[in-house]
Chimera marker file (.cmm) of the C-alpha trace (Angstrom):
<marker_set name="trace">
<marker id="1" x="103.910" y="120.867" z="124.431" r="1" g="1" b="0" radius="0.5"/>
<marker id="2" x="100.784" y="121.764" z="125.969" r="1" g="1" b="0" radius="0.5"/>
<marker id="3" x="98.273" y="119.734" z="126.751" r="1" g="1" b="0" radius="0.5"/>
<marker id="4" x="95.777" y="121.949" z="124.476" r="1" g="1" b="0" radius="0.5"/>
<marker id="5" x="98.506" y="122.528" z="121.971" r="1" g="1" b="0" radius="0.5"/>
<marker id="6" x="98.899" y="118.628" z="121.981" r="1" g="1" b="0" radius="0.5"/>
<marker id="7" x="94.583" y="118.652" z="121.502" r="1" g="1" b="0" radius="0.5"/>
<marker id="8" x="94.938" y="120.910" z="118.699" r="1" g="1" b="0" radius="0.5"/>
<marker id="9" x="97.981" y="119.443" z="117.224" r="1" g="1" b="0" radius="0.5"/>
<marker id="10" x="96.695" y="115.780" z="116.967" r="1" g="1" b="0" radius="0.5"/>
<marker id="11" x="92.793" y="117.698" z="115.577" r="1" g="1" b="0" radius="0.5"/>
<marker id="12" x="94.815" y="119.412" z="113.033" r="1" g="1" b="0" radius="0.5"/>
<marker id="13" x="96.745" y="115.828" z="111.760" r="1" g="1" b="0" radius="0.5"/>
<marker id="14" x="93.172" y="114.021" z="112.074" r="1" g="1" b="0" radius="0.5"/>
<marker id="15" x="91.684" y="116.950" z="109.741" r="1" g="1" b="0" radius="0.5"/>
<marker id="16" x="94.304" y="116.608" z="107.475" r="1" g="1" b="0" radius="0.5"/>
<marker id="17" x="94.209" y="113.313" z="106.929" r="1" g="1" b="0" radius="0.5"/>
<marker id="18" x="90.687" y="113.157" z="106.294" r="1" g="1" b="0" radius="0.5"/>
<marker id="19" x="90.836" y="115.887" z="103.844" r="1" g="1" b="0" radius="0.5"/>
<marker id="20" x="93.435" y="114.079" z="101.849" r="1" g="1" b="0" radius="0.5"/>
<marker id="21" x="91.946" y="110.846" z="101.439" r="1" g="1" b="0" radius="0.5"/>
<marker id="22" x="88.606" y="112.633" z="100.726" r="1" g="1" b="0" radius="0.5"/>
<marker id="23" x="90.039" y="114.655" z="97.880" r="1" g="1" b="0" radius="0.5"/>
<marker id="24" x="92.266" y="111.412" z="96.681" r="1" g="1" b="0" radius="0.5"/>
<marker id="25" x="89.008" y="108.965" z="96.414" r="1" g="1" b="0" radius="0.5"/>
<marker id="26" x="86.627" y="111.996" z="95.438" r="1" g="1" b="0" radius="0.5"/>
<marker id="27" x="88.708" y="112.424" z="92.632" r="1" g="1" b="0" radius="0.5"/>
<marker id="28" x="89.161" y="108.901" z="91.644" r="1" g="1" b="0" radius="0.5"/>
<marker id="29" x="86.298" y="107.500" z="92.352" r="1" g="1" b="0" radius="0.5"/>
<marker id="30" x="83.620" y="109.967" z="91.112" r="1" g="1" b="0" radius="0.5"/>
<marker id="31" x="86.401" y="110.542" z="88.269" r="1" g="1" b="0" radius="0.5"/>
<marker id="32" x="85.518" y="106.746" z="87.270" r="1" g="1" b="0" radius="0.5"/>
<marker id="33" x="81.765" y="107.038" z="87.935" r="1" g="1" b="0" radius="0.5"/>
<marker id="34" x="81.695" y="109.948" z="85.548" r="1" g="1" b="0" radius="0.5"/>
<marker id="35" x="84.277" y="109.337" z="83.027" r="1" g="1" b="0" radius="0.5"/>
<marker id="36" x="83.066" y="104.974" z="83.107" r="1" g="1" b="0" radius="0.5"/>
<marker id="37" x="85.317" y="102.515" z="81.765" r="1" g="1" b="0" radius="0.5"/>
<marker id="38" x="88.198" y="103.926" z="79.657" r="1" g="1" b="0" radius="0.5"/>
<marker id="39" x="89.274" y="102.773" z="76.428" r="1" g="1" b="0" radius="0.5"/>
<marker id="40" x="92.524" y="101.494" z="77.211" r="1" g="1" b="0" radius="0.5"/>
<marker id="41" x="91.528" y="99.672" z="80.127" r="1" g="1" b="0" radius="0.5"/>
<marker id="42" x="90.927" y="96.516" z="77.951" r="1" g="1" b="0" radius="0.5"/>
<marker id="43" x="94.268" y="97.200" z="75.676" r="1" g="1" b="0" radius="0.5"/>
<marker id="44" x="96.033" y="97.121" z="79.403" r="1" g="1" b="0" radius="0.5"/>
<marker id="45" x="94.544" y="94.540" z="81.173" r="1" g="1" b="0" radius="0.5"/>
<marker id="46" x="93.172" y="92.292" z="78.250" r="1" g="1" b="0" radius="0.5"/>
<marker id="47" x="95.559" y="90.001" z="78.182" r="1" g="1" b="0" radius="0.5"/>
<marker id="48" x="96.038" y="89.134" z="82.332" r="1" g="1" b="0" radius="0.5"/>
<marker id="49" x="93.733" y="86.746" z="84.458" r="1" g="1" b="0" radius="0.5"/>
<marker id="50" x="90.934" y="90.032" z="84.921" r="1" g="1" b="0" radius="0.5"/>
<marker id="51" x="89.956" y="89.317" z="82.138" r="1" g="1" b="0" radius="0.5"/>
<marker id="52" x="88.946" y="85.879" z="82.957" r="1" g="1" b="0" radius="0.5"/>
<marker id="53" x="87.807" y="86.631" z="86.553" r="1" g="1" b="0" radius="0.5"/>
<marker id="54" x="86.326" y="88.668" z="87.753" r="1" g="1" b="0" radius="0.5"/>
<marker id="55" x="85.711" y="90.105" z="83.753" r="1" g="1" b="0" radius="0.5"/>
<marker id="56" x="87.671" y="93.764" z="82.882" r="1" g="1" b="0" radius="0.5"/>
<marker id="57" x="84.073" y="95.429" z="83.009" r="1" g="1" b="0" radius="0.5"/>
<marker id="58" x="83.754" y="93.792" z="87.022" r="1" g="1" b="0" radius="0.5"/>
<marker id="59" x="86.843" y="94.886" z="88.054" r="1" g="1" b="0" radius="0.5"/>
<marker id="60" x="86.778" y="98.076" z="87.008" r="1" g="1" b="0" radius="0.5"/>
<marker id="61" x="83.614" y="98.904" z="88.353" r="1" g="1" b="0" radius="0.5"/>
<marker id="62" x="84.724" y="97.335" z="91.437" r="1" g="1" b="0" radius="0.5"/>
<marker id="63" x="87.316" y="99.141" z="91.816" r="1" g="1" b="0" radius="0.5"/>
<marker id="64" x="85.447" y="102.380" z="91.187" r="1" g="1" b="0" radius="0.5"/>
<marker id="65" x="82.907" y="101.378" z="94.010" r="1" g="1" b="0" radius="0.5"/>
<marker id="66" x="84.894" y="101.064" z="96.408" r="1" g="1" b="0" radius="0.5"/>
<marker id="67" x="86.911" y="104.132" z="95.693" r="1" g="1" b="0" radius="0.5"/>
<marker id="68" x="83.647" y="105.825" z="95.451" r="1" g="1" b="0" radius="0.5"/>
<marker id="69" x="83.150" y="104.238" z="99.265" r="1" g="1" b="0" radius="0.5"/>
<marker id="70" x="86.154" y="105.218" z="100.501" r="1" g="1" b="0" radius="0.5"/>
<marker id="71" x="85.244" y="108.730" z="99.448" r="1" g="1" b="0" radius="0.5"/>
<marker id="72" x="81.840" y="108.313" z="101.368" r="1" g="1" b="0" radius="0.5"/>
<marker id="73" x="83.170" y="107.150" z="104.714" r="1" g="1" b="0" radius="0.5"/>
<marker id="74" x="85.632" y="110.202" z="104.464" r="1" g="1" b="0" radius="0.5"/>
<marker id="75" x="83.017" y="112.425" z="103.901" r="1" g="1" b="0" radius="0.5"/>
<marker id="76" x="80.713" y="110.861" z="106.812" r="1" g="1" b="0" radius="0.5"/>
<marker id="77" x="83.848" y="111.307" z="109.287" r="1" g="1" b="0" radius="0.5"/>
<marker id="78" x="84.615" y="114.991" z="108.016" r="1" g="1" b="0" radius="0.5"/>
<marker id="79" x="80.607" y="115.530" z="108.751" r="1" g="1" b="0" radius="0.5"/>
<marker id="80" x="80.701" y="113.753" z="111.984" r="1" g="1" b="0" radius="0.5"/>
<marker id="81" x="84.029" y="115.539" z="112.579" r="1" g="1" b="0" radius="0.5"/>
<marker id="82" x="85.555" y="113.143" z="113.627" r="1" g="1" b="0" radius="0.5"/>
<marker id="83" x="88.652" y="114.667" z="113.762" r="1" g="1" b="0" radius="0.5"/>
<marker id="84" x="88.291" y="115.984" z="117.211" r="1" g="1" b="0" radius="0.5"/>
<marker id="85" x="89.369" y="114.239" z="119.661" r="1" g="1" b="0" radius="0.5"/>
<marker id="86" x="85.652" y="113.801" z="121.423" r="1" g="1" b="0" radius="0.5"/>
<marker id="87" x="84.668" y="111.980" z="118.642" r="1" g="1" b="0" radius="0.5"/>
<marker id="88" x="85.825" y="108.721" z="118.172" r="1" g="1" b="0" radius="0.5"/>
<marker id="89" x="87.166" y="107.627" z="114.256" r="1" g="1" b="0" radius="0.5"/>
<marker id="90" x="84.867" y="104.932" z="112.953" r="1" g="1" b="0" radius="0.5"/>
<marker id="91" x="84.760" y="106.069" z="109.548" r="1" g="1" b="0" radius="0.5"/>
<marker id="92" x="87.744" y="107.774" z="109.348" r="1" g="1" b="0" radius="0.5"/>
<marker id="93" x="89.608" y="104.384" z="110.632" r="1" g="1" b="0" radius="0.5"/>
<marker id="94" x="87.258" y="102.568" z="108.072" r="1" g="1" b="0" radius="0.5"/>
<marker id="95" x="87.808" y="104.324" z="105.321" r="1" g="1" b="0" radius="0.5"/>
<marker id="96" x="91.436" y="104.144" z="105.979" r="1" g="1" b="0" radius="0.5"/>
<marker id="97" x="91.306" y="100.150" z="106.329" r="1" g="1" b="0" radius="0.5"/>
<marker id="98" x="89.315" y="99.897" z="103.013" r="1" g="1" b="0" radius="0.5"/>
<marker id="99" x="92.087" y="102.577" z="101.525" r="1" g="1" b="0" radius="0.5"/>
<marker id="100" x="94.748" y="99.973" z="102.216" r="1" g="1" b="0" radius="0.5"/>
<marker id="101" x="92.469" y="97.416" z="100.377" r="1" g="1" b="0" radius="0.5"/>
<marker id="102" x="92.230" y="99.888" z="97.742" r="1" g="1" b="0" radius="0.5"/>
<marker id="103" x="96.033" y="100.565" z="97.503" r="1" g="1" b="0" radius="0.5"/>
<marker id="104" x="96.176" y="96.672" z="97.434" r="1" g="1" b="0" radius="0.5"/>
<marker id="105" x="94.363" y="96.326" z="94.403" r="1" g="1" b="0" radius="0.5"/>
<marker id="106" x="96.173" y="98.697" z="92.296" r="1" g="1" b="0" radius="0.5"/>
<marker id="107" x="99.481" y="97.443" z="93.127" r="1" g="1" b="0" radius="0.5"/>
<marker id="108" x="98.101" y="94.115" z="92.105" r="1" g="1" b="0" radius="0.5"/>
<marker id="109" x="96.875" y="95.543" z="88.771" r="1" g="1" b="0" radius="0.5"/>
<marker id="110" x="100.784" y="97.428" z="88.674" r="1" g="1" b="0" radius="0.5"/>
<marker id="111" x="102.077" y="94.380" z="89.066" r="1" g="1" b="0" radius="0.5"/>
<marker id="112" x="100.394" y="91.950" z="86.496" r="1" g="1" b="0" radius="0.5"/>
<marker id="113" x="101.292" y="94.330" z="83.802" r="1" g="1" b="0" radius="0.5"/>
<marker id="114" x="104.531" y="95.031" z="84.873" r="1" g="1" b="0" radius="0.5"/>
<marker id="115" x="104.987" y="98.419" z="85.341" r="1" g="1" b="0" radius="0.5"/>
<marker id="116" x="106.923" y="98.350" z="88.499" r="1" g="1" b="0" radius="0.5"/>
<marker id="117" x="107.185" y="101.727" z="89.136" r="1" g="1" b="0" radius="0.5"/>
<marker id="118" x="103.704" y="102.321" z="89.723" r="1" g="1" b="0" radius="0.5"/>
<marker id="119" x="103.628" y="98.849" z="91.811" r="1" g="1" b="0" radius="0.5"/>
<marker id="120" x="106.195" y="100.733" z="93.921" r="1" g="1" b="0" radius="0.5"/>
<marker id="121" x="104.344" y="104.025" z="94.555" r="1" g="1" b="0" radius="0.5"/>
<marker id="122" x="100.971" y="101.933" z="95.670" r="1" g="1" b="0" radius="0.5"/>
<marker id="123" x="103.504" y="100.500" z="97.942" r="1" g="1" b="0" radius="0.5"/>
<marker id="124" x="104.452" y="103.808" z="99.029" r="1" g="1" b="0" radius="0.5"/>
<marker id="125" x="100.964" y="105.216" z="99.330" r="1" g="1" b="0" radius="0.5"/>
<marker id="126" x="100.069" y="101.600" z="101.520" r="1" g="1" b="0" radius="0.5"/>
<marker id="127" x="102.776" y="102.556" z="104.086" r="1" g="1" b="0" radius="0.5"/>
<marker id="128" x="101.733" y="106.218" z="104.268" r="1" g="1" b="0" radius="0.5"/>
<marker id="129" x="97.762" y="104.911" z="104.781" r="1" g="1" b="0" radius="0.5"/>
<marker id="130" x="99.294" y="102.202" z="107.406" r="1" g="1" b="0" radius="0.5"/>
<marker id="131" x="100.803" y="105.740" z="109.161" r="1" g="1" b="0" radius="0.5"/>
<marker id="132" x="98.040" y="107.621" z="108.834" r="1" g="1" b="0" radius="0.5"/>
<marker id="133" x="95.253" y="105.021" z="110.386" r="1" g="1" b="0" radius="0.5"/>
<marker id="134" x="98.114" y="104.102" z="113.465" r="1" g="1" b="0" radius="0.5"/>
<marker id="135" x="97.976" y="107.702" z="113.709" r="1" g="1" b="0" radius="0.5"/>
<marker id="136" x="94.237" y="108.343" z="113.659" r="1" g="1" b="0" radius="0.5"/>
<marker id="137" x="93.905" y="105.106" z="115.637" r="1" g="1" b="0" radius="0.5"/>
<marker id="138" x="95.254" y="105.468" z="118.913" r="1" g="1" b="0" radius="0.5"/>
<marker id="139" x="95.048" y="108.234" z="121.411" r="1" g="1" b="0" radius="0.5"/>
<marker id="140" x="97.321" y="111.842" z="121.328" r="1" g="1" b="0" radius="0.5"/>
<marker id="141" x="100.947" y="110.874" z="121.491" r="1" g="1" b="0" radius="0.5"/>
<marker id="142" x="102.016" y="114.103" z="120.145" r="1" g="1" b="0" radius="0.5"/>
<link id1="1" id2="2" r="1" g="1" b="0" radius="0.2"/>
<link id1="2" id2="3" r="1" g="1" b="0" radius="0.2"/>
<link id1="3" id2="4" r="1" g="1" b="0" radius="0.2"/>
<link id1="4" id2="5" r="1" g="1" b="0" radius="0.2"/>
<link id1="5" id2="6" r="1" g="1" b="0" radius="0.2"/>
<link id1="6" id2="7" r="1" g="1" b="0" radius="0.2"/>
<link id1="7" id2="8" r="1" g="1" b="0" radius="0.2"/>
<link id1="8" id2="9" r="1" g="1" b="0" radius="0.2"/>
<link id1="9" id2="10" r="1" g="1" b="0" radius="0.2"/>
<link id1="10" id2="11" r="1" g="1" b="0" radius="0.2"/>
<link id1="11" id2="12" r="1" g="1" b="0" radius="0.2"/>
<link id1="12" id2="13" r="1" g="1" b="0" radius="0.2"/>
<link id1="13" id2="14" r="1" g="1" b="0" radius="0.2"/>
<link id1="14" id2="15" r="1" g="1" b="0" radius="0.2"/>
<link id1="15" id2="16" r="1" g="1" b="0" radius="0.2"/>
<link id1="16" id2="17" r="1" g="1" b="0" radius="0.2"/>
<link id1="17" id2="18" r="1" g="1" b="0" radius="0.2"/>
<link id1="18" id2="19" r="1" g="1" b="0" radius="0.2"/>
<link id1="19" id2="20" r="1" g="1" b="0" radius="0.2"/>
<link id1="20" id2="21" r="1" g="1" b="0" radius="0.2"/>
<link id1="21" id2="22" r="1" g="1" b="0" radius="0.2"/>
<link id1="22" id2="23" r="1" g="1" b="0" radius="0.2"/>
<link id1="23" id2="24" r="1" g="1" b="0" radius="0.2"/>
<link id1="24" id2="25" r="1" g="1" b="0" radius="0.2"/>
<link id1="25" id2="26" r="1" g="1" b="0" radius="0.2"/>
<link id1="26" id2="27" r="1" g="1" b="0" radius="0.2"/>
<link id1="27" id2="28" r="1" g="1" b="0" radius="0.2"/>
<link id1="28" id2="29" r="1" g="1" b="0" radius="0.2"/>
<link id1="29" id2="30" r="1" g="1" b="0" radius="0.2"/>
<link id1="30" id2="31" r="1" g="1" b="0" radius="0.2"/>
<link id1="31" id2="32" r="1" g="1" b="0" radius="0.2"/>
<link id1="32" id2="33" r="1" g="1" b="0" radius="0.2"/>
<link id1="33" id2="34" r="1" g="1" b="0" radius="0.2"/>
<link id1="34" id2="35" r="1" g="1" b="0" radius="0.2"/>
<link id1="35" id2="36" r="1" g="1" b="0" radius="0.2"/>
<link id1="36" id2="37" r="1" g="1" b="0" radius="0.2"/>
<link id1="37" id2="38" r="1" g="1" b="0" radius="0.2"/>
<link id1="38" id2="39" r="1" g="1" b="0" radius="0.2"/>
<link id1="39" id2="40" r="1" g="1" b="0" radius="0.2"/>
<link id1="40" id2="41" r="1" g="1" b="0" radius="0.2"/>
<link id1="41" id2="42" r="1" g="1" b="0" radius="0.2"/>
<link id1="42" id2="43" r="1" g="1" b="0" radius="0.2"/>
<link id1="43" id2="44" r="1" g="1" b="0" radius="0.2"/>
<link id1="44" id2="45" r="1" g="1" b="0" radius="0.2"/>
<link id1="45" id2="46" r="1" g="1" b="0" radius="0.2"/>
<link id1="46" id2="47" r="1" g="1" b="0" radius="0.2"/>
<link id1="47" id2="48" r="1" g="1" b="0" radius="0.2"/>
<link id1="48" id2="49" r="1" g="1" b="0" radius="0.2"/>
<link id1="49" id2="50" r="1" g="1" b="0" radius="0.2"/>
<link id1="50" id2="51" r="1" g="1" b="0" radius="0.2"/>
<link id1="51" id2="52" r="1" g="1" b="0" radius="0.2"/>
<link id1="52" id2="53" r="1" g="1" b="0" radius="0.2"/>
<link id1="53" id2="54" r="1" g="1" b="0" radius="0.2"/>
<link id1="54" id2="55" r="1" g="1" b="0" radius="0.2"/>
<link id1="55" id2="56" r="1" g="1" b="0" radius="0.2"/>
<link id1="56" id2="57" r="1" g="1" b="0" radius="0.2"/>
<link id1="57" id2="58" r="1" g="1" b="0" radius="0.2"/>
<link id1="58" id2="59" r="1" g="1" b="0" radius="0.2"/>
<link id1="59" id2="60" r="1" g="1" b="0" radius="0.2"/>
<link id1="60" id2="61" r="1" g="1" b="0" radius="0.2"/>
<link id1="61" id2="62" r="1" g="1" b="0" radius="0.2"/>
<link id1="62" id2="63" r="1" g="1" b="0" radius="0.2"/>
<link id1="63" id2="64" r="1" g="1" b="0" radius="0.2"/>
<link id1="64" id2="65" r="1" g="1" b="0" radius="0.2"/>
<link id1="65" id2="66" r="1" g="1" b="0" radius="0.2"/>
<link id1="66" id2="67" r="1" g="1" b="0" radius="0.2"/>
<link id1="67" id2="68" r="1" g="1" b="0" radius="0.2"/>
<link id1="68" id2="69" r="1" g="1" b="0" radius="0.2"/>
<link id1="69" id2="70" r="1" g="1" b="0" radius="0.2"/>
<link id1="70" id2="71" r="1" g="1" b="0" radius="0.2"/>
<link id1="71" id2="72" r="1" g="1" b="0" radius="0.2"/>
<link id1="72" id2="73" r="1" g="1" b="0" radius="0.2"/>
<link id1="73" id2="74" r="1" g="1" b="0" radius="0.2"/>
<link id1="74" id2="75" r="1" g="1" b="0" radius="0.2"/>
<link id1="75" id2="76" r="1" g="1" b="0" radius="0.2"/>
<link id1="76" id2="77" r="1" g="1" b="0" radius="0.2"/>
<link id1="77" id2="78" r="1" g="1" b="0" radius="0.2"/>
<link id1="78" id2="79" r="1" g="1" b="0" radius="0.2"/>
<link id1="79" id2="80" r="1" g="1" b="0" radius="0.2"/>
<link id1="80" id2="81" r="1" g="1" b="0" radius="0.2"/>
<link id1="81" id2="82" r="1" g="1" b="0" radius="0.2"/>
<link id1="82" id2="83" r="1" g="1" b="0" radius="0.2"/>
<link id1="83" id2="84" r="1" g="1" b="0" radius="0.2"/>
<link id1="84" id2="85" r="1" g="1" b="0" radius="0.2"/>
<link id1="85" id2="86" r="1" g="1" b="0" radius="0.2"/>
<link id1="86" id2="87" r="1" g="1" b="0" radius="0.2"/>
<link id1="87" id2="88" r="1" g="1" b="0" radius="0.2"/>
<link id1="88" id2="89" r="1" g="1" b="0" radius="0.2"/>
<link id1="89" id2="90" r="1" g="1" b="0" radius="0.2"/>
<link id1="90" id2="91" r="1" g="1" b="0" radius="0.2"/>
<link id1="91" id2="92" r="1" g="1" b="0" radius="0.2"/>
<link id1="92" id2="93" r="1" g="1" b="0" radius="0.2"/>
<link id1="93" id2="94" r="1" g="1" b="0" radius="0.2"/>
<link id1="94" id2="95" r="1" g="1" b="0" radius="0.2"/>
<link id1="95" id2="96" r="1" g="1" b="0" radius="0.2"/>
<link id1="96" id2="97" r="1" g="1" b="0" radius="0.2"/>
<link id1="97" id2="98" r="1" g="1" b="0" radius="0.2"/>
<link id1="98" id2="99" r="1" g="1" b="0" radius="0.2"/>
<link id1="99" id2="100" r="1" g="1" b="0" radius="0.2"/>
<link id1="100" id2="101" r="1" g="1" b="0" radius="0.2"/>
<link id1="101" id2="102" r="1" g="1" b="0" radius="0.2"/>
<link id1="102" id2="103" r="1" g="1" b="0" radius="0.2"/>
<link id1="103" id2="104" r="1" g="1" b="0" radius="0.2"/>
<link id1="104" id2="105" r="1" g="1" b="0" radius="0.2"/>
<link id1="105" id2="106" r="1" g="1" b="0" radius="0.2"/>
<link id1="106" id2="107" r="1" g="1" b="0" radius="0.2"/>
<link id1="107" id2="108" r="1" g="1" b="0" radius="0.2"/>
<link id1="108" id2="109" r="1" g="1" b="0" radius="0.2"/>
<link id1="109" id2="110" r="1" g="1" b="0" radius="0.2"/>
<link id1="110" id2="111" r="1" g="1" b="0" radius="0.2"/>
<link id1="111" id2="112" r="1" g="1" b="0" radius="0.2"/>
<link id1="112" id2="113" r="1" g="1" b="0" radius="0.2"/>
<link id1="113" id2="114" r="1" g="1" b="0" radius="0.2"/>
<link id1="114" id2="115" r="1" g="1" b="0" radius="0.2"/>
<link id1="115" id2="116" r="1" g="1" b="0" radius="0.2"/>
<link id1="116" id2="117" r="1" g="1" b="0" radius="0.2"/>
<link id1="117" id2="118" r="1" g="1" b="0" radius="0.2"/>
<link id1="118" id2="119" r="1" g="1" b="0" radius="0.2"/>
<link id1="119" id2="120" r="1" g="1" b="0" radius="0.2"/>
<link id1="120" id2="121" r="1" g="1" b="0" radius="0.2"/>
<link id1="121" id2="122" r="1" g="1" b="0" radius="0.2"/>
<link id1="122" id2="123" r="1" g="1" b="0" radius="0.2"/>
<link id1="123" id2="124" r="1" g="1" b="0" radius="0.2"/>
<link id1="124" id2="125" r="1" g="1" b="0" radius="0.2"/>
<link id1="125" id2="126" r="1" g="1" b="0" radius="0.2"/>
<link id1="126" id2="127" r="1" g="1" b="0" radius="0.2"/>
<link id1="127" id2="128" r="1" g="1" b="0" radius="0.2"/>
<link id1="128" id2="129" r="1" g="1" b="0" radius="0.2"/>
<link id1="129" id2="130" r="1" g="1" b="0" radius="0.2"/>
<link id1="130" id2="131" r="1" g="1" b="0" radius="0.2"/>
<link id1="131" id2="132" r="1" g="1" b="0" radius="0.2"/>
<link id1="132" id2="133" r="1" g="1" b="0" radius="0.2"/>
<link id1="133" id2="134" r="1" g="1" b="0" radius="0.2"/>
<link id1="134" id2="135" r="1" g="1" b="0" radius="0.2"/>
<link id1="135" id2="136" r="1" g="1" b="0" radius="0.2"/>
<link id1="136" id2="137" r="1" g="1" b="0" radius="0.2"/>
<link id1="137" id2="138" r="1" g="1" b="0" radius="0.2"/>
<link id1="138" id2="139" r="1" g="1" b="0" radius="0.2"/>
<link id1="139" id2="140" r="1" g="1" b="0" radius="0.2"/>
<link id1="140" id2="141" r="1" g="1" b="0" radius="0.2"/>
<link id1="141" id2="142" r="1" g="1" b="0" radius="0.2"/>
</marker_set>
């Protein structure tokens, strides 16, 4: 490959990876903001230790936030386009780091109520961030 085709290759990966972490936290976080706390958030997590601490009502607004941040860095990167490869990735490595935080936190929640199969796609979607931020990370390789 080309250098420039190797430029364009690794601007087209970056793009697309910020796009799809924008639309995933758009989505969920605003979702949450707009939507607020659903009604069988309590029936699900009533009876596990959120309830005790941090309180169902803190954790799920904690959870929106920082959806709702993630969702902000992306959009600051897409603005800043950070994507090309003049630009270096702040947010976009930021809001990739906080995504694995993110992903962290709803496995945990999978987990404590034992639905495994949803503990093992936040696995999935941890390992695909962990890609994604080695990839945005470190210079062209491709």
């Amino acid at each position: 490959m080309s250098q420039n085709q190797n430029r364009f290759a690794r601007m087209g990966i970056l793009l697309a990876i910020n796009l799809l972490f924008l639309m995933i936290w758009g989505f969920a976080g605003i979702g949450k903001f707009m939507s607020g706390k659903p009604s069988w958030f309590a029936d699900k997590f009533g009876q596990t230790m959120l309830a005790t601490f941090p309180g169902l009502t803190a954790s799920f607004w904690l959870l929106a936030g920082l959806e709702l941040l993630a969702f902000l860095l992306a959009a600051v990167a897409l603005v800043r386009m950070e994507f090309c490869e003049s630009r270096p990735s702040r947010f976009l490595n930021a809001m990739l780091v906080l995504s694995l935080f993110v992903f962290v936190m709803l496995g945990f929640g999978q987990w404590l109520t034992s639905e495994f199969n949803g503990a093992q796609q936040q696995f999935v979607y941890f390992c695909g961030t962990l890609i994604a931020l080695g990839h945005a990370h470190r210079p062209s390789t491709i």
